[in-house]
Legacy VTK file of the C-alpha trace (Angstrom):
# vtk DataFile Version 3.0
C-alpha trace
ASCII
DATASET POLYDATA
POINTS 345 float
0.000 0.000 0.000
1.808 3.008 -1.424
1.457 6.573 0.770
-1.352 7.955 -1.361
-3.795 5.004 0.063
-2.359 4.740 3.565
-3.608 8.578 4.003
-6.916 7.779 2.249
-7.602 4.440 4.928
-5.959 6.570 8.016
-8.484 9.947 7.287
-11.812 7.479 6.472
-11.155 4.628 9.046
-10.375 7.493 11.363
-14.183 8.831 10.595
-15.411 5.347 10.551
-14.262 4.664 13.829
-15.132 7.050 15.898
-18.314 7.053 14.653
-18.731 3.500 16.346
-17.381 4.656 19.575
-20.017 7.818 19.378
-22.692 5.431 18.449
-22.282 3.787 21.316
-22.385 6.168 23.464
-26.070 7.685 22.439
-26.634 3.696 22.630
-25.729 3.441 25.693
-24.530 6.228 27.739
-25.676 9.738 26.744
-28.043 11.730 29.323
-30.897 11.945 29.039
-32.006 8.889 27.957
-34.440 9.834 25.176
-35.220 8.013 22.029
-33.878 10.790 19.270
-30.028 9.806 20.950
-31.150 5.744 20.368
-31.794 6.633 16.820
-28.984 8.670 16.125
-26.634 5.826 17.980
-28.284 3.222 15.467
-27.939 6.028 12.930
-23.954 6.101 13.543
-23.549 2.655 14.280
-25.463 1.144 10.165
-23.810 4.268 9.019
-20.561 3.076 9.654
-20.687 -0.304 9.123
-21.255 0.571 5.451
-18.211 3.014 5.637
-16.167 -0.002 6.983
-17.220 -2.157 3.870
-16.502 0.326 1.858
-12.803 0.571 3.025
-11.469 -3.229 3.551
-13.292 -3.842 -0.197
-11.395 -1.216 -1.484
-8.321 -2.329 -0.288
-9.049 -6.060 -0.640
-10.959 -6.841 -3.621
-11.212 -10.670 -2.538
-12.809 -9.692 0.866
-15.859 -11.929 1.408
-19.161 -11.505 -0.264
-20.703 -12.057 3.414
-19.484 -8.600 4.510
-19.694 -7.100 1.126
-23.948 -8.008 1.909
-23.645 -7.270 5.835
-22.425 -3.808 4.766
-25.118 -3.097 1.919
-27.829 -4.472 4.128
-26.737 -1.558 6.489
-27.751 0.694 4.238
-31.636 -0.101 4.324
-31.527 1.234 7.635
-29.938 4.691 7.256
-32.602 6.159 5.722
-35.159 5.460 8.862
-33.048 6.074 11.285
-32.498 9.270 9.680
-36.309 10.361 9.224
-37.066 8.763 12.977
-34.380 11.071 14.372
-35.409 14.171 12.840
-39.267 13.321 13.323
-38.626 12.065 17.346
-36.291 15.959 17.418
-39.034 18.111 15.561
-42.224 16.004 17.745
-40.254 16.253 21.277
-40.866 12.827 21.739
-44.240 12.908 21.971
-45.542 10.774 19.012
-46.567 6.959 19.104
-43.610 4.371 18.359
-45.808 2.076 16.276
-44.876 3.752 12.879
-40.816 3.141 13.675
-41.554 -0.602 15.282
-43.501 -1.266 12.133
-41.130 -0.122 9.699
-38.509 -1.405 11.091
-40.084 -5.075 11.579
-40.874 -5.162 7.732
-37.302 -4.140 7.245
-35.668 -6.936 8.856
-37.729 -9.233 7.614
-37.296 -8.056 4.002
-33.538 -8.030 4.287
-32.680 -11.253 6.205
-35.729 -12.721 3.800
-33.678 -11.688 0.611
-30.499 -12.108 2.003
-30.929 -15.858 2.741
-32.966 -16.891 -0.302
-30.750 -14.606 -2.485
-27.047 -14.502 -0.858
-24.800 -11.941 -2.310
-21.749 -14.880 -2.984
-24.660 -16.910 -5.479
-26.289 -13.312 -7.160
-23.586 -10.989 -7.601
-25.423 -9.967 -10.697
-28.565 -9.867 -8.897
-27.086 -7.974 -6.360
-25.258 -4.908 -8.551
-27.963 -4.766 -11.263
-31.106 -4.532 -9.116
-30.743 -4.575 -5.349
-28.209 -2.077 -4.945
-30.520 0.483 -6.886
-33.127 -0.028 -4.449
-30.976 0.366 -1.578
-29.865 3.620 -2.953
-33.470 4.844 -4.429
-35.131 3.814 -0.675
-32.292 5.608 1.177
-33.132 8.356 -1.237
-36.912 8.314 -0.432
-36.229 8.556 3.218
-34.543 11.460 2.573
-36.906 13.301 1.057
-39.443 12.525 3.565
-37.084 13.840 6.268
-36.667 17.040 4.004
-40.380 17.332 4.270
-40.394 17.189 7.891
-37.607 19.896 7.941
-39.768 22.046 5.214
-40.347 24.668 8.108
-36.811 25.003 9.272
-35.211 24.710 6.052
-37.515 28.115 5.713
-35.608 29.478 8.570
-32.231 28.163 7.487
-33.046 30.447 4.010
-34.293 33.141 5.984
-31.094 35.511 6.418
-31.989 37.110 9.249
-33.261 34.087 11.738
-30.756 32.804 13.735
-30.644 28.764 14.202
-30.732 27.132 17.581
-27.966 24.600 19.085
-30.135 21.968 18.476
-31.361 22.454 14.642
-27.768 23.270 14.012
-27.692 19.203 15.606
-30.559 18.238 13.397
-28.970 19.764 9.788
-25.633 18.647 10.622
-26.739 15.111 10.408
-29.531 15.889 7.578
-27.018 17.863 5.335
-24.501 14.504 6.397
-26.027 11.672 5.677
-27.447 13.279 1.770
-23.902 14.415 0.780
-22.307 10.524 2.006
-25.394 9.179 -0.311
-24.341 11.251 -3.509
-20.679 10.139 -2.666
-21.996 6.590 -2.988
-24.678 6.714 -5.375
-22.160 8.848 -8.112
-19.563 6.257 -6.867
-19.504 4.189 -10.048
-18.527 7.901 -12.251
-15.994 8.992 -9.288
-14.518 6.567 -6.865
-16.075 3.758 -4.569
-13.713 4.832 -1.398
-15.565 8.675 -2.207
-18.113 7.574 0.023
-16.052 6.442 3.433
-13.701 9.706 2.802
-17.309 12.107 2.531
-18.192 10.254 5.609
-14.989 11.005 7.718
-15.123 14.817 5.955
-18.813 15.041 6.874
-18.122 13.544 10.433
-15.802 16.041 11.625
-17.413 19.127 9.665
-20.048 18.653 11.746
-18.555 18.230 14.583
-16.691 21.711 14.364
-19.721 23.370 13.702
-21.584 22.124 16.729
-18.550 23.106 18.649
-18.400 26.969 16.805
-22.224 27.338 17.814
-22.185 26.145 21.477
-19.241 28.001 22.063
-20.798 31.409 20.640
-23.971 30.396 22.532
-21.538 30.327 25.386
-20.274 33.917 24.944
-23.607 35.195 24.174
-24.919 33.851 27.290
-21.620 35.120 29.424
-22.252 38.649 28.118
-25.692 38.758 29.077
-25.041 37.351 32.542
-22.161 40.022 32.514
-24.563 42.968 32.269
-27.468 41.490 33.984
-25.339 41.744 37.134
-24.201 45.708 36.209
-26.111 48.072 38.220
-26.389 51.388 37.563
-25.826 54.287 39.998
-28.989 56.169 40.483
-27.253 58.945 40.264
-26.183 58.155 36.913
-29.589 57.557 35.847
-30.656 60.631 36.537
-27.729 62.180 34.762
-28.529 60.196 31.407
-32.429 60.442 31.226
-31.712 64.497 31.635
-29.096 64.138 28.869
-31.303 61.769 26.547
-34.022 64.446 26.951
-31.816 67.496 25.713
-30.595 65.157 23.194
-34.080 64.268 21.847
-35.780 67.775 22.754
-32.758 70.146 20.971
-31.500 67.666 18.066
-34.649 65.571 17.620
-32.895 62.537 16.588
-36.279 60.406 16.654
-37.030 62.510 13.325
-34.687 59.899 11.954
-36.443 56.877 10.516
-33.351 54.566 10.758
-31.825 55.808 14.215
-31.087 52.452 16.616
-30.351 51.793 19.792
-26.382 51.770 18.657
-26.504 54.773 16.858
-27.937 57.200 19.958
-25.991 54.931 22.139
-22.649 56.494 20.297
-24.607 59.643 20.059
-24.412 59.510 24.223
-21.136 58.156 24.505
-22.318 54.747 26.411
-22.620 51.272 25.643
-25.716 49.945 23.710
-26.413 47.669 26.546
-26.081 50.015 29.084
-28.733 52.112 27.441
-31.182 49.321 27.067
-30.433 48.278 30.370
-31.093 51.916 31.583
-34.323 52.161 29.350
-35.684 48.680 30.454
-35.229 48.768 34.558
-36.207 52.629 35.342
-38.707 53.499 32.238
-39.957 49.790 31.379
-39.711 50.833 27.697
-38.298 48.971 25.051
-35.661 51.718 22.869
-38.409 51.433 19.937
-41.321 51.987 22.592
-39.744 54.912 23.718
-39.025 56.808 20.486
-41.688 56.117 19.042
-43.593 58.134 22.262
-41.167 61.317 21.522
-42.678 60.752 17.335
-46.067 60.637 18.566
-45.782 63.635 20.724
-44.340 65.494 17.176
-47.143 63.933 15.388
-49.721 65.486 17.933
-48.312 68.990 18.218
-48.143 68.858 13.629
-51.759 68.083 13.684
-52.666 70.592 15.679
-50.668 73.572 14.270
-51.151 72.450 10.545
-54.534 70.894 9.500
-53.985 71.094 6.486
-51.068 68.647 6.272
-51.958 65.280 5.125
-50.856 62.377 7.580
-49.038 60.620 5.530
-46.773 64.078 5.397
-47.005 64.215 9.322
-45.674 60.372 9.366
-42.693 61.113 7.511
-41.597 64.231 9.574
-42.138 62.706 12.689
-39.718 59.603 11.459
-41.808 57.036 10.762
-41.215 54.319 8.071
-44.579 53.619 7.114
-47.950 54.881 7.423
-49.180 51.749 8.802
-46.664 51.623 11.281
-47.762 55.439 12.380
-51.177 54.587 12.747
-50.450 51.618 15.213
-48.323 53.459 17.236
-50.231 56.706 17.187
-53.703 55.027 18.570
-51.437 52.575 21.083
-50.243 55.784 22.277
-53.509 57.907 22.364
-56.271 55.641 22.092
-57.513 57.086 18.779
-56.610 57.309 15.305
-54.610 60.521 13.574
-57.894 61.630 12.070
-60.059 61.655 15.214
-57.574 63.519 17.182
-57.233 66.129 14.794
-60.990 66.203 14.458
-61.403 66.814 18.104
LINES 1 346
345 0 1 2 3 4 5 6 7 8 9 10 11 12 13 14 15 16 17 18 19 20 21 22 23 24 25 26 27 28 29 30 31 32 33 34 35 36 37 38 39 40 41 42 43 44 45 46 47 48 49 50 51 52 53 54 55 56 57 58 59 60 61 62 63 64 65 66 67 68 69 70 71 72 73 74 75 76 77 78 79 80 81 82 83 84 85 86 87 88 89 90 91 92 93 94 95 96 97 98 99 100 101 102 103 104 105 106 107 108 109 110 111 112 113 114 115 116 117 118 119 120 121 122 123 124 125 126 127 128 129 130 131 132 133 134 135 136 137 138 139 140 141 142 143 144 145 146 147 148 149 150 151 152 153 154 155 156 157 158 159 160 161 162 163 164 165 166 167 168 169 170 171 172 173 174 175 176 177 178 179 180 181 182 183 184 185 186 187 188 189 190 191 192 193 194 195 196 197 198 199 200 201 202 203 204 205 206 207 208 209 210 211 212 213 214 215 216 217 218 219 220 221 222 223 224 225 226 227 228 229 230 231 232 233 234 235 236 237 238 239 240 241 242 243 244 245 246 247 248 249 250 251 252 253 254 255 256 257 258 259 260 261 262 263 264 265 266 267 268 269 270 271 272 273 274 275 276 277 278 279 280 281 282 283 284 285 286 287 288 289 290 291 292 293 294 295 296 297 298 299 300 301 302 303 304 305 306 307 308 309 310 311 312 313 314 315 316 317 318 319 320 321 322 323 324 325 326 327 328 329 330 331 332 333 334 335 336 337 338 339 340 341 342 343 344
């Protein structure tokens, strides 16, 4: 085995193998004992028995057909595992086992059925003409009925400004996974067989670092906010920046501007953002939005009564607001009535 191929076995037996020891673990060990970690052990455990076909038959072309069929028989069972993890993440556990026992049952019986009546060693043929497609077409349907579940987050995954949680992050790692390891195999014939062990090591530890990048920025996130939850402000000091925030807001009128945020008048009062929402949260019980829009409103009052004759939509605008609709909901949250009414009155 020249160095070229000892790299290739070390980096996808390296996958391959801790994969096993992780499967056991959600087997056997992990806390708390819940039925998404079983599936995802059984998940890792058929996923890499395939892998470890994959690699001794690549290296040892007269391995025996027995494991050649132990290891495509795996694969029937990647694609349920698959959709029962996602579907037993997404339910919370809630849901009926019936559908998984059932499925699972017919499984079994369909591949220890075929496997003894047609063994891989008598029906090679058999075996690479028409039972490997429907390994690879039912993985592929499982799949897609996984994506389906997903449909909702995938939404949220396109959506640039949502954020994903620590455990969807968990549940497209292991999507996103196990369909890029079935191209590698399924286009294995136009590429290379060992494509699919080496995606599976690749995939493997992708994964794994980003899990770790998005616990650990959960982490800091949740540091930070412990860090200023626990900052008191002097009451002094309150009263120093509500009189300053109020000659700010009286003299320049800031809130006339549509797109000012809580970091730009932050900067504009030389203090930290989260100091000022801090400040604005404790002693007024005001969101920063809730309480600019109060200092519009009071514009938009004192415009409607010194000119009547300028249309609201006119009034919106000067007063900083973004929308019309967005004037009329704060404007009668404020006042109790709509734009029209008070000027009326």
């Amino acid at each position: 085995m020249n160095l070229d191929n000892k790299l290739i076995f070390f980096f996808s037996a390296l996958g391959a193998f801790n994969s096993i020891v992780l499967s056991f673990y959600f087997l056997f060990f992990a806390k708390p004992i819940n039925k998404s970690n079983y599936f995802l052990g059984a998940l890792l455990a058929v996923l890499s028995i395939r892998v470890w076909k994959s690699l001794f038959f690549f290296f040892n072309p007269e391995l025996s057909k027995v494991y050649l069929q132990i290891g495509l028989s795996a694969c029937f069972f990647i694609g349920p595992f698959l959709f029962f993890f996602i579907k037993s993440k997404i339910s919370n556990l809630k849901e009926s086992n019936k559908p998984f026992y059932f499925q699972m049952s017919f499984l079994l019986i369909l591949v220890f059925g075929v496997g003894l009546l047609y063994p891989y060693q008598n029906n090679i043929e058999l075996w690479r003409n028409y039972f490997i497609k429907i390994i690879n077409y039912q993985w592929f349907v499982y799949i897609l009925a996984s994506a389906f579940l997903l449909k909702n987050k995938l939404r949220k995954l396109l959506a640039p400004k949502e954020k994903l949680k620590y455990d969807e992050v968990w549940i497209f790692s292991v999507f996103f996974g196990v369909f890029i390891i079935w191209i590698a195999y399924y286009t294995s014939t136009y590429t290379s067989y060992i494509l699919g062990a080496f995606s599976f090591s690749f995939v493997f530890y992708l994964s794994g670092l980003l899990l770790f990048y998005k616990r650990r920025k959960d982490f800091i996130v949740l540091i930070k906010k412990e860090k200023y939850a626990n900052i008191q402000i002097e009451k002094s000091e309150v009263n120093q920046l509500l009189e300053k925030i109020e000659s700010i807001l009286s003299n320049e009128k800031l809130f006339k501007n549509p797109n000012l945020t809580l970091s730009i008048f932050a900067k504009k009062l030389n203090v930290r953002p989260q100091l000022l929402s801090q400040l604005l949260n404790n002693n007024l019980n005001k969101s920063f939005s809730q309480f600019i829009n109060e200092y519009r409103i009071e514009e938009a009052k004192h415009l409607l009564k010194a000119n009547t004759n300028l249309k609201i939509e006119i009034i919106a605008e000067k007063c900083g607001f973004n929308s019309n609709s967005t004037f009329y909901t704060v404007f009668k949250k404020v006042t109790g009535t709509t734009p029209s009414k008070y000027m009326n009155q």
